[in-house]
C-alpha positions as CSV (number, residue, x, y, z in Angstrom):
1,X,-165.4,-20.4,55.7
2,X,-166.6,-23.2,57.7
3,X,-163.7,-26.1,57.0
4,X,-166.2,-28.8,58.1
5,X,-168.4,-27.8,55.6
6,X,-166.0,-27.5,53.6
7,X,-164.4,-30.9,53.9
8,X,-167.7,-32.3,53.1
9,X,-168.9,-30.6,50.0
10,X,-165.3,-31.8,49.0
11,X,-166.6,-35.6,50.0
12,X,-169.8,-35.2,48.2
13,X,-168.2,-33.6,45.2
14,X,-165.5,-36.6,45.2
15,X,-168.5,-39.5,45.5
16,X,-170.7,-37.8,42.7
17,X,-167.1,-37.5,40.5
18,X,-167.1,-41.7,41.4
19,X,-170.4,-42.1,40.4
20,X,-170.2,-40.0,37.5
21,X,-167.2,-42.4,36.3
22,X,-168.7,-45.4,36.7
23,X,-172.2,-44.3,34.5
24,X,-169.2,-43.2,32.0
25,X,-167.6,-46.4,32.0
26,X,-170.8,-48.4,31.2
27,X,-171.6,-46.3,28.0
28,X,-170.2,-46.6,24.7
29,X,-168.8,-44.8,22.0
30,X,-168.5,-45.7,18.3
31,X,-166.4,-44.4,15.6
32,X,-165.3,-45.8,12.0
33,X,-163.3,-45.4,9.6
34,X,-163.0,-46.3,5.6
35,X,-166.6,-45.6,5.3
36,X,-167.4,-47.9,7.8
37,X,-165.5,-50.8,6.4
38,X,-163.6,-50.6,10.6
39,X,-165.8,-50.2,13.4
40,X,-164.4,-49.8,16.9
41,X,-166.6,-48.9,19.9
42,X,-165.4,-48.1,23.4
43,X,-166.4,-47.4,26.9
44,X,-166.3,-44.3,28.8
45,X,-163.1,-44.8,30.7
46,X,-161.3,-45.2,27.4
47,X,-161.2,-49.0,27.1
48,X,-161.8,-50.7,23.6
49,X,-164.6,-53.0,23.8
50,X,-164.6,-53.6,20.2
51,X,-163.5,-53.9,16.7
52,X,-165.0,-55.0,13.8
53,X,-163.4,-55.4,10.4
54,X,-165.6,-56.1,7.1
55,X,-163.8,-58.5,4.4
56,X,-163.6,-55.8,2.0
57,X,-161.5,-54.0,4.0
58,X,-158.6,-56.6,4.1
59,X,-156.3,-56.4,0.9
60,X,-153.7,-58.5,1.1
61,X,-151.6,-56.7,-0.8
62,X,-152.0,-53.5,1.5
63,X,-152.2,-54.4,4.8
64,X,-150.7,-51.1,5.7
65,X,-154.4,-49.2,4.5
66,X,-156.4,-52.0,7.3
67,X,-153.8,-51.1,9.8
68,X,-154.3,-47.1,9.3
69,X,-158.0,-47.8,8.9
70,X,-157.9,-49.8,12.5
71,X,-155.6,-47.2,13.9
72,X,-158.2,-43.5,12.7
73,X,-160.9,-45.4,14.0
74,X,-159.4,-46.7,17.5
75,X,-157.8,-42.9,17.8
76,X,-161.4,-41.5,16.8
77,X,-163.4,-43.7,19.5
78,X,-160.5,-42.9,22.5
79,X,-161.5,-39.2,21.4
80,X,-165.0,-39.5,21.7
81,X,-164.7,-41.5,25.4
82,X,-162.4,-38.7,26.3
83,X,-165.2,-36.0,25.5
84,X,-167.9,-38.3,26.9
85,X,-166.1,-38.3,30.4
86,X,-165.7,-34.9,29.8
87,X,-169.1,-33.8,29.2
88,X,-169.9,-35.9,32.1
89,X,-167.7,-34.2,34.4
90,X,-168.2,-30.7,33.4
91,X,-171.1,-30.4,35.4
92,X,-169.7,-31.3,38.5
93,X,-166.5,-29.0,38.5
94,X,-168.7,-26.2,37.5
95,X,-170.1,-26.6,41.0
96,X,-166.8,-27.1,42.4
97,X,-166.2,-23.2,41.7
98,X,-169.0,-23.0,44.4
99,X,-166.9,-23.7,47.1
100,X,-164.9,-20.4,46.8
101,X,-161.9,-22.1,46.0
102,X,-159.6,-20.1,44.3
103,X,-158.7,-21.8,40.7
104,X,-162.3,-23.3,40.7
């Protein structure tokens, strides 16, 4: 094994893993929750951009139901940035087992 060549598949593989990030980061995700009555939408690195809240969905006299509405649908959106990143990066460590690294 040639370490040069080595050392720069591992560069090449660490720039496309940049790249791959930063495409991530500029999508979105959106997930709801009370049959859409709390929207939240979020970028590939797991930030919330977003949440909206229709009036029927504020009670004043259950404010706990809006917070656990707010809280499914923030929970649901980090999970589908997660597998968006994921789904992202899956191709590249795939070809990461081609460098006949052991654990790969």
């Amino acid at each position: 094994m040639d370490p040069q060549k080595l050392q720069k598949q591992m560069m090449d593989a660490l720039a496309q893993a940049q790249e791959l990030q930063e495409q991530a980061a500029q999508e979105t995700v959106e997930a709801s929750a009370g049959g859409g009555t709390v929207t939240v939408k979020a970028n590939g690195a797991g930030e919330i951009t977003e949440i909206t809240i229709k009036p029927e969905a504020i009670d004043p006299d259950d404010p706990e139901l809006l917070a656990d509405l707010v809280l499914a649908a923030v929970n649901e959106a980090l999970r589908s940035a997660q597998k968006l990143m994921e789904s992202k990066m899956g191709g590249l460590m795939g070809g990461l087992g081609g460098l006949g690294l052991p654990g790969m």
